[in-house]
TORMIVEX-310810 format. One line per 5 residues: number of its first residue (from 1); their letters; for each residue x, z, y of C-alpha. Coordinates in Angstrom, 1 decimal. Example, Ala and Ser with C-alpha at 12.3 -4.5 7.8 and 13.67 -1.06 7.14 Angstrom:
! residues 2
1 = as = 12.3,7.8,-4.5  13.7,7.1,-1.1
***
This chain:
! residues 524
1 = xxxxx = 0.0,0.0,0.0  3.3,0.1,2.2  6.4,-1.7,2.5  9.7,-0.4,1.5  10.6,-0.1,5.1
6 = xxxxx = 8.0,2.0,6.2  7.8,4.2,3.2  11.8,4.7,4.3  10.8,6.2,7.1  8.7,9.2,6.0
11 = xxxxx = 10.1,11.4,3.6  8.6,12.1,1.1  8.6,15.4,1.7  9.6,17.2,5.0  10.6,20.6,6.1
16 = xxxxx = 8.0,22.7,7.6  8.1,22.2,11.2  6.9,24.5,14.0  5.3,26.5,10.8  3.6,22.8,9.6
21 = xxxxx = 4.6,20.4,7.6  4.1,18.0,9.6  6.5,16.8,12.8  4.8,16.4,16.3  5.6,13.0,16.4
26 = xxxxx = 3.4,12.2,13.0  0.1,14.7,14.0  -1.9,12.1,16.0  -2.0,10.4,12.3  -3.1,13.4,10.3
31 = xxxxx = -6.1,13.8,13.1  -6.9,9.6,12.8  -7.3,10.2,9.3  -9.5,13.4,8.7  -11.8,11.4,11.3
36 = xxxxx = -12.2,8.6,9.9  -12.3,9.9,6.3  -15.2,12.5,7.5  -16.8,9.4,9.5  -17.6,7.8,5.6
41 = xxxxx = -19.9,11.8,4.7  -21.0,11.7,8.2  -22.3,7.8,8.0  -23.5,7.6,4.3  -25.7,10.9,4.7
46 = xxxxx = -27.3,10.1,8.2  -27.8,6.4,7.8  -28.9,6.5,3.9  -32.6,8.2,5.3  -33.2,5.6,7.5
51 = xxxxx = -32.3,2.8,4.5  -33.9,4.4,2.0  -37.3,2.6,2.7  -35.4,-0.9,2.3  -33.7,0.2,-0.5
56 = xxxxx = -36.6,0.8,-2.4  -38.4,-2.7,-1.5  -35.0,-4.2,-2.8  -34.2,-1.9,-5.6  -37.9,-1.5,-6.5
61 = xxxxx = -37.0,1.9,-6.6  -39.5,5.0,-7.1  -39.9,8.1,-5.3  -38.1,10.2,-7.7  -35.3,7.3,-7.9
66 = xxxxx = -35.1,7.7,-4.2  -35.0,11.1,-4.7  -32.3,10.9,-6.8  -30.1,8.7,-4.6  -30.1,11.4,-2.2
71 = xxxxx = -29.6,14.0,-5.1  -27.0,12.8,-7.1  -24.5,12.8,-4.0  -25.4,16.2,-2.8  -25.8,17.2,-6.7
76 = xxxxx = -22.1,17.0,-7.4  -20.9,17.7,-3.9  -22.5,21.1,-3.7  -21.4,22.1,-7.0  -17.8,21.0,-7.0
81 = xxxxx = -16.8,21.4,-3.3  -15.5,24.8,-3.4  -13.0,23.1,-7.0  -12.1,20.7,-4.7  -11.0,22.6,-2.2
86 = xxxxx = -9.0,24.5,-4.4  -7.3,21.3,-5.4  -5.8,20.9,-1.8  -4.0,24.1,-2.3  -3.1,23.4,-5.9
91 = xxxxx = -1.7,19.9,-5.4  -1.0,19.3,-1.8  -3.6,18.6,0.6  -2.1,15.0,1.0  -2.4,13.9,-2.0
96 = xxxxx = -5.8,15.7,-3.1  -7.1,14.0,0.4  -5.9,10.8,-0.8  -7.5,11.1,-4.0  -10.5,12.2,-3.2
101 = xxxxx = -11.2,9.4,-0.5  -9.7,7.0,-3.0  -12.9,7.6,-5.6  -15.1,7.6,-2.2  -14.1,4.4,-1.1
106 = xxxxx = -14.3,3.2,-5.0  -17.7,4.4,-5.5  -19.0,3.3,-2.3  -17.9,-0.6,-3.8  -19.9,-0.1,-6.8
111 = xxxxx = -22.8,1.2,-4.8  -22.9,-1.7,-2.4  -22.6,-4.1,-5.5  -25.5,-2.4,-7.6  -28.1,-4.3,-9.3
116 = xxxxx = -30.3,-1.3,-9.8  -31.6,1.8,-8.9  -30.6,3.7,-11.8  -26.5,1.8,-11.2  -26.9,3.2,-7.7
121 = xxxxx = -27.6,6.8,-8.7  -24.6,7.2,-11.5  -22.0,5.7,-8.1  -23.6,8.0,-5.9  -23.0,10.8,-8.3
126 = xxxxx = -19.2,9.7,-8.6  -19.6,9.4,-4.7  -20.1,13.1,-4.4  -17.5,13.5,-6.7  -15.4,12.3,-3.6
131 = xxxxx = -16.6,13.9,-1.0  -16.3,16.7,-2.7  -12.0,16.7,-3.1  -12.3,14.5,0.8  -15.1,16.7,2.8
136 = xxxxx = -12.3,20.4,2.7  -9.4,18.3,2.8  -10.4,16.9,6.1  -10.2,19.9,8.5  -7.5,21.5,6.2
141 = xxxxx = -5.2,19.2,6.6  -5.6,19.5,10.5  -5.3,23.2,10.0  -1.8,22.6,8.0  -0.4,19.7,10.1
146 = xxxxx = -1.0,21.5,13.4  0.7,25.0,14.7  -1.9,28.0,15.6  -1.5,27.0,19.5  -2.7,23.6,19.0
151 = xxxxx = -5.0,23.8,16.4  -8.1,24.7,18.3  -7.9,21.5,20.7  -7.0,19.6,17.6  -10.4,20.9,15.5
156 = xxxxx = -12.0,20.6,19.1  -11.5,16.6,18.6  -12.3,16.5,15.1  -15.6,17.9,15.5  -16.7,15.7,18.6
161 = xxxxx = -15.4,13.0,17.0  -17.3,13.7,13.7  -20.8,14.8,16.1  -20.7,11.2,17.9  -20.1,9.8,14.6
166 = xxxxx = -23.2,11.5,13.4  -24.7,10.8,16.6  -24.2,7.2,16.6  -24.3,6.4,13.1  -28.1,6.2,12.5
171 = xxxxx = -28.8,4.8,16.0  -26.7,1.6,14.7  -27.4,1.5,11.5  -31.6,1.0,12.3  -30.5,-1.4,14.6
176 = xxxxx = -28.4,-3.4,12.2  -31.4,-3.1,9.2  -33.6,-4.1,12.0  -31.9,-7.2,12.7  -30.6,-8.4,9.1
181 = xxxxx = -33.5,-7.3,6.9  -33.5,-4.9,3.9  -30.8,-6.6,2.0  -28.1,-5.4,4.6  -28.7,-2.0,3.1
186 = xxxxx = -25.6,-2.6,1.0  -23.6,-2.9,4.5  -23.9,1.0,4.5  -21.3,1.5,1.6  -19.3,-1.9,1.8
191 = xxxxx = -18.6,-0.4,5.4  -16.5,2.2,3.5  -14.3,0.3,2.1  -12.0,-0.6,5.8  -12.4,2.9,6.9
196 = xxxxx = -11.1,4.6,3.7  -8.5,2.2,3.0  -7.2,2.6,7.2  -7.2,6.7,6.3  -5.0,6.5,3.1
201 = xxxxx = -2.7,3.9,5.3  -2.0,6.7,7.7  -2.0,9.6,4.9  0.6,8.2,2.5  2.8,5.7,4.8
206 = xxxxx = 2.8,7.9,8.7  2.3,11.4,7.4  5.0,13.1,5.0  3.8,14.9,1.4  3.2,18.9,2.0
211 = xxxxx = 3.7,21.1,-0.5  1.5,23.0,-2.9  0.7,26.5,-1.5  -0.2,28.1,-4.8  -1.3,27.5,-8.1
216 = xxxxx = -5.2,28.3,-7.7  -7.2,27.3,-10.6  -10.0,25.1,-10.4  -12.7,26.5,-12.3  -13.6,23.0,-13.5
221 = xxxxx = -15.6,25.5,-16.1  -18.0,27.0,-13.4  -18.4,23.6,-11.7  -19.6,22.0,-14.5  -22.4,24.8,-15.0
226 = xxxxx = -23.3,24.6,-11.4  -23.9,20.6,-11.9  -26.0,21.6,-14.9  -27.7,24.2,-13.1  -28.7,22.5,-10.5
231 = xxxxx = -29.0,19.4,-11.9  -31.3,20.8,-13.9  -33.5,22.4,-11.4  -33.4,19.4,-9.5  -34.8,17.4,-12.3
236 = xxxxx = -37.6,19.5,-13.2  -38.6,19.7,-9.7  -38.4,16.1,-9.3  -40.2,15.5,-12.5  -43.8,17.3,-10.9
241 = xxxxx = -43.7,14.0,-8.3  -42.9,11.3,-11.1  -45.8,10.1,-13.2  -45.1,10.5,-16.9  -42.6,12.8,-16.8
246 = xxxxx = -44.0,15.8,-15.6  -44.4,17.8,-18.8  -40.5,17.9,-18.4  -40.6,19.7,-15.3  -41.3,23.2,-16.9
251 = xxxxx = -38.5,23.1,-19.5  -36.2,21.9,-17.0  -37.1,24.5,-14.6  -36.4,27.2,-17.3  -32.6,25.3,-18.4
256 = xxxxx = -31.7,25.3,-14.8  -32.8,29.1,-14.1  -31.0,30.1,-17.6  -27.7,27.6,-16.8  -27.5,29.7,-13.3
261 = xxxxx = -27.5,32.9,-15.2  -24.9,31.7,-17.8  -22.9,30.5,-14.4  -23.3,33.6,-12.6  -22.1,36.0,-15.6
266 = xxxxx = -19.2,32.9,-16.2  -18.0,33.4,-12.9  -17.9,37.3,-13.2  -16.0,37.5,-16.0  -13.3,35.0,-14.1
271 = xxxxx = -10.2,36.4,-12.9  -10.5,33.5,-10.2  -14.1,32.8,-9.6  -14.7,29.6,-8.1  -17.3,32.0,-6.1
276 = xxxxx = -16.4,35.6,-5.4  -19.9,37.5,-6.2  -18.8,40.5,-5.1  -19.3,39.0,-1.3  -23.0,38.9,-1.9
281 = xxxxx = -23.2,43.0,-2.2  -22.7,42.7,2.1  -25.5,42.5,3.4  -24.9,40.7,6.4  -22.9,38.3,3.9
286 = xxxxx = -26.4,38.1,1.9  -28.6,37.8,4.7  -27.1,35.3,6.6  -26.6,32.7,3.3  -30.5,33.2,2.7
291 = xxxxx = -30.6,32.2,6.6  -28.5,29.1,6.3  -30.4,28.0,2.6  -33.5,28.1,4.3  -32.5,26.4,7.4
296 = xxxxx = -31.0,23.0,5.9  -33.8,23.2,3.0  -36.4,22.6,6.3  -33.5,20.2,8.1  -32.5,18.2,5.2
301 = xxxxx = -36.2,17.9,4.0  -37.4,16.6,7.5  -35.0,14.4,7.5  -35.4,12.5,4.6  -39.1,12.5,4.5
306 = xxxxx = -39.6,11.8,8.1  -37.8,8.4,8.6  -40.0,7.5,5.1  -43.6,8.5,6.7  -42.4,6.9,10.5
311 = xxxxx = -41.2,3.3,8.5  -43.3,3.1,5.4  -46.2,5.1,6.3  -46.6,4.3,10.4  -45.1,1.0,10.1
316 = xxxxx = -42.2,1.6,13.1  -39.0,-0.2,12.8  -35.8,1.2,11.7  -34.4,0.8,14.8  -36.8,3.3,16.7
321 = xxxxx = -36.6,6.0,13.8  -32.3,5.7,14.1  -32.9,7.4,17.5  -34.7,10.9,15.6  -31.2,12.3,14.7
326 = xxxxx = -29.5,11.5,17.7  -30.5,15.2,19.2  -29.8,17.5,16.5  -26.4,15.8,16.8  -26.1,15.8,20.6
331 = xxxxx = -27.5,19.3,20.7  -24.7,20.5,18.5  -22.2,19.3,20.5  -22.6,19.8,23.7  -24.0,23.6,23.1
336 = xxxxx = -21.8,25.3,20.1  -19.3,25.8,22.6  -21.2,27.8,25.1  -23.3,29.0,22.2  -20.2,30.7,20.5
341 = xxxxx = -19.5,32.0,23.6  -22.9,33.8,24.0  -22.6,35.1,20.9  -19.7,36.6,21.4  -20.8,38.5,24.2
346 = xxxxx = -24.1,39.6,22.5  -23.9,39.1,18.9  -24.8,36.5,16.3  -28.1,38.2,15.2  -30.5,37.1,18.2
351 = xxxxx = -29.0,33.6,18.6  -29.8,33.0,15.0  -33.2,34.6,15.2  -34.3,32.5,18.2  -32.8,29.2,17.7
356 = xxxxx = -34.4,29.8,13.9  -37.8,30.3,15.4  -37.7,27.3,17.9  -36.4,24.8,14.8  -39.9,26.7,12.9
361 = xxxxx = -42.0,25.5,16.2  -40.6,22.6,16.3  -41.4,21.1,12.6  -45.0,23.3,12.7  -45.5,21.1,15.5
366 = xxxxx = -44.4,17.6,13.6  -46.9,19.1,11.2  -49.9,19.5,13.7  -49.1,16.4,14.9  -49.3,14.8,11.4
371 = xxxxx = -52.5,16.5,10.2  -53.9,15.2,13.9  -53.1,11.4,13.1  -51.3,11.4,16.5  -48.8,8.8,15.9
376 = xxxxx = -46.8,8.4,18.9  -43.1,8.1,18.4  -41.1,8.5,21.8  -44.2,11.2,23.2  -44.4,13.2,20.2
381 = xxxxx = -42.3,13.4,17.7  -38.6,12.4,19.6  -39.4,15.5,21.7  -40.2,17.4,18.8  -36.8,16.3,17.0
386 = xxxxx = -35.0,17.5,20.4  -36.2,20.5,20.2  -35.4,21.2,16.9  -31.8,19.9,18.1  -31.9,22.6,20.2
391 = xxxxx = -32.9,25.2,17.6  -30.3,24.5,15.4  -27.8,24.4,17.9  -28.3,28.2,18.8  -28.2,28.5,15.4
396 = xxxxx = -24.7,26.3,13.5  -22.0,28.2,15.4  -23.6,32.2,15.5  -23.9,31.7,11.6  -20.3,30.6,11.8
401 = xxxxx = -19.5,33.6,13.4  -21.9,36.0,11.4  -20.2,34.7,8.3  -16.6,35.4,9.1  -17.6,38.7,10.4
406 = xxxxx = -19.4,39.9,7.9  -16.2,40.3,5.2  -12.9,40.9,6.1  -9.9,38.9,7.1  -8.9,37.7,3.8
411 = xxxxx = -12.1,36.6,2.8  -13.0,34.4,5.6  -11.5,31.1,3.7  -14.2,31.7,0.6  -16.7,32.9,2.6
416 = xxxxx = -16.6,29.9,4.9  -16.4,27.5,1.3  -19.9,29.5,0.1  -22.0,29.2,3.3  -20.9,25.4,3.1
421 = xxxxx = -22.2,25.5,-0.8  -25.2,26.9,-0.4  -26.3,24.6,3.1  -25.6,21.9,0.5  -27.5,23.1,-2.3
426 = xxxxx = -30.4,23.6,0.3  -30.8,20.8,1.0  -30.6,19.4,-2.6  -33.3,21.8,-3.6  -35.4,20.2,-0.5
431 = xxxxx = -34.8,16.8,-1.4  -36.0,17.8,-5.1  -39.2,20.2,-4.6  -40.7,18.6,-1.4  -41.1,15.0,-2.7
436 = xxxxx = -43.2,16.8,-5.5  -45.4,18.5,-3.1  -45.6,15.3,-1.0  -46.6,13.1,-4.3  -49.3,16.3,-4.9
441 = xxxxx = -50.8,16.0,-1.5  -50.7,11.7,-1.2  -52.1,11.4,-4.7  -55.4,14.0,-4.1  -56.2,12.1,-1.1
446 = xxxxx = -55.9,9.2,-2.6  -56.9,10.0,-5.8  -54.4,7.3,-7.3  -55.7,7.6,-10.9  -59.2,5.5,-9.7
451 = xxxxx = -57.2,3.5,-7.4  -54.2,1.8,-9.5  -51.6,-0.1,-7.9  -51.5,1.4,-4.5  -48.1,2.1,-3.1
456 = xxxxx = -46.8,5.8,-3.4  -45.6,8.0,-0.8  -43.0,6.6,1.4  -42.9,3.5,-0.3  -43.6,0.4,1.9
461 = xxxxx = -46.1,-1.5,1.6  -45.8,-5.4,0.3  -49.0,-7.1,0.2  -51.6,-6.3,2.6  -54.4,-3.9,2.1
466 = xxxxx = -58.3,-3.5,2.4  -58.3,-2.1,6.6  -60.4,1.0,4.8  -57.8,1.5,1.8  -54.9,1.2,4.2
471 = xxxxx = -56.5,3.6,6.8  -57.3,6.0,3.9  -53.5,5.5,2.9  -51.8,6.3,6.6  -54.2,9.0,6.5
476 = xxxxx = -52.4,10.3,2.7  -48.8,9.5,4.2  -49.5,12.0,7.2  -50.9,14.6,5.1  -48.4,14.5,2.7
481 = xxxxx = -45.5,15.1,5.4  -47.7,18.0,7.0  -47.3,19.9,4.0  -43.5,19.2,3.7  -43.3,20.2,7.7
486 = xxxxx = -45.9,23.1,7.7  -43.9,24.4,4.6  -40.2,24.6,6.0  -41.7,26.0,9.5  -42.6,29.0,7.1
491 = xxxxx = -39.2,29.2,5.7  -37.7,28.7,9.5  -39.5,31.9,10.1  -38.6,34.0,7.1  -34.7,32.9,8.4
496 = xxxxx = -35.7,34.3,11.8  -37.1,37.4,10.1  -33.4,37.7,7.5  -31.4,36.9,10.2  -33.1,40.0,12.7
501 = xxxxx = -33.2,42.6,10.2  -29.5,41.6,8.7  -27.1,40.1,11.0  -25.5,42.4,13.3  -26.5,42.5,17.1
506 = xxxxx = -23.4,44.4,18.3  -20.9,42.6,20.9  -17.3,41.3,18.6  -14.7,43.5,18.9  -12.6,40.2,18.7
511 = xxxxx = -12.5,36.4,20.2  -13.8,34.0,18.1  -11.6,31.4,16.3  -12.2,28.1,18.2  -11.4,26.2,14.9
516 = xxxxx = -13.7,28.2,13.0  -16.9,27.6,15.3  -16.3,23.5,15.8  -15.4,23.7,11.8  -18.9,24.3,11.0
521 = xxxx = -20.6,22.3,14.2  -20.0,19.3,12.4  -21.4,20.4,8.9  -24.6,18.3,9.3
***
């Protein structure tokens, strides 16, 4: 991938420099690359919501298939991303990096190139797979390559970089899907490809090797039963929205809730625990990972079901429904900052409460406004979507904070790695249970056993309808999506309600780590 010449002039190894391994001159590189390499998460996850109508016209994919191309990605991501970053420390961050945007890049090929919907769920599985070794390896490699005075600035970039990425990502890819037509769907992974090959460029011919910091295991064990576990639970709640398969949905259920047992006693008995359990006996620990669960179960279900009801269901373009994310990401980034700050001052505990109530107003009022039949994009629900940006921007960098003070010093690495788990797992779970109670909902209303042939939930429509059937059916689509909305408003609250009685209120007795707080900005 480089010429003799260049490889020359980077060592393969270098001495530690300025207490990194990595010499001033070579840094800018090291930053290039952990942006662009968290620009392929950032654009797959945001942009794939807004597809996912056209990929199911093209694929003639289902809504549990369509479930499942969101699932199998977060599936393995959530269950092996605290293994994979272990690996960084095991290996060298370089080359784990490498390697893990390698099988990104590789998966992301076969995903653009697949002839089916089932194809497409087995690379986004190996996708996650990825992500999981390239989404730590990102901002721990700026952590490593950058000495403690210039790491905050560095992170600082990083995370803007990643929030405008976020930002921009669906806003442009609507646009494109608008103009080209639901085949240009594979466009979203093929884009992967020049990105992920420019990253390991800079990683393995302008940046020199660092060395292994310890020999951590990888409790390849306990990730394994968390993918069962999960995948599982995922499957059985899936399998209550797809006809045919529901009398799996109970047995499944039962496997997953027995595998998390066996997991949980399997990582007890470990001498190093992928997850340290023993974390989960603090209360504020406890309280503020129930907090961030039910948070991004209510984000991540919104927004995969909302782009769905505003494209298949109301008929807008893809174009329009790119602009819904473009607050929660703006939010984040241009309040965390002054957020942290605040909750320095005062406390993580009412930030967290307040911004968890406004998200909860916020989506009971895309419910009200679903149940109503009020379909108006740009006076109804972008302001709603703003001020849920604003919610959860009160709420991303006080959790931050209420996670690293909540355990002590040397604890702050894993308890940072199980916060990110379990936001992931969320929104897995989401994805999962809320398509059944949509199908639930849509199907009643519809009562699809009478009416044969009529498109499900979220799935666009392709020959036209009776004006009565098709009234009857908009009418299903915003029913359905009330429920999924009026349901994670309730859980927004019970976060509101853990995060008062748990989180502490009392002013830090320390400043905030800058990286820390922008670390965690860019998590969605």
């Amino acid at each position: 991938m480089h010429s003799p010449n260049e490889a020359a002039a980077v060592p393969l190894t270098s001495p530690v420099t300025n207490g990194t391994f990595c010499p001033q001159s070579q840094r800018r590189f090291v930053l290039i690359a952990a942006i662009l390499a968290s620009a392929l998460g950032f654009i797959d996850g945001s942009i794939l919501a807004i597809a996912m109508p056209a990929i199911r016209v093209n694929l003639g994919a289902s809504l549990a298939e369509a479930q499942w191309i969101s699932n199998a990605y977060a599936l393995t991501l959530s269950a092996l991303i605290l293994a994979g970053g272990a690996a960084g420390d095991r290996f060298g961050l370089r080359r784990a990096f490498v390697a893990g945007i390698a099988l990104f890049i590789v998966a992301s090929l076969a995903c653009a190139l697949a002839p089916n919907a089932v194809v497409l769920i087995g690379f986004r599985a190996v996708q996650g797979i990825g992500a999981a070794i390239m989404v730590p390896g990102s901002l721990a490699i700026i952590a490593k390559a950058y000495p403690k005075k210039e790491r905050g600035r560095a992170i600082g970039i990083w995370a803007a970089a990643s929030a405008l990425t976020t930002a921009l990502g669906p806003v442009l890819g609507g646009l494109v899907l608008s103009a080209f037509g639901d085949g240009i769907w594979r466009a979203i992974f093929a884009v992967n490809l020049p990105l992920g090959l420019i990253s390991i460029y800079l990683l393995l011919v302008k940046i020199p090797a660092d060395a292994a910091t310890e020999k951590r295991s990888l409790d390849l064990g306990g990730g394994a039963l968390a993918t069962l576990a999960f995948g599982a639970l995922a499957y059985g709640l899936t399998s209550m929205s797809s006809s045919g398969e529901g009398n799996m949905a109970g047995p499944s259920i039962a496997a997953g809730a027995v595998l998390l047992v066996v997991f949980i006693l399997f990582e007890h008995r470990r001498r190093e625990p992928m997850i340290d359990l023993s974390l989960f006996r603090i209360g504020a620990f406890a309280g503020a990972n129930v907090a961030t669960f039910f948070l991004y179960f209510a984000l991540s279900a919104n927004l995969f079901y909302l782009p769905m009801l505003l494209i298949a269901g109301w008929g807008l373009s893809t174009a329009e429904v790119g602009f819904i994310f473009l607050p929660l990401s703006a939010s984040i980034a241009l309040l965390s900052g002054p957020v942290g700050q605040l909750s320095d001052r005062i406390g993580p505990r009412f930030p967290i409460a307040c911004g968890s109530l406004i998200v909860a107003f916020a989506f009971a009022g895309l419910a009200l406004l679903a149940r109503a039949g009020i379909h108006h994009f740009w006076t109804g629900i972008f302001p709603l979507m703003a001020l849920m940006g604003l919610g959860m921007a009160l709420v991303v960098s006080p959790l931050s904070t209420a996670i690293m003070t909540a355990v002590e010093d040397k604890d702050t690495g894993a308890a940072s790695g199980i916060n990110n788990a379990v936001s992931r797992v969320g929104g897995l779970i989401a994805v999962a249970a809320m398509g059944s109670l949509a199908t639930g909902v849509y199907s009643t209303m519809l009562d699809t056993r009478v009416r044969p042939g009529i498109p499900g939930f979220g799935e666009p429509v392709s020959t036209g309808l009776p004006p009565e059937l098709e009234a009857t059916r908009l009418a299903a689509s915003d029913m359905a999506f009330s429920a999924i909305s009026l349901t994670t408003a309730v859980l927004c609250l019970l976060a509101a309600i853990i995060a008062w009685i748990t989180v502490s209120g009392q002013t830090l007795p320390w400043p905030r780590h800058t990286d820390e707080s922008s670390a965690d900005s860019s998590r969605n």
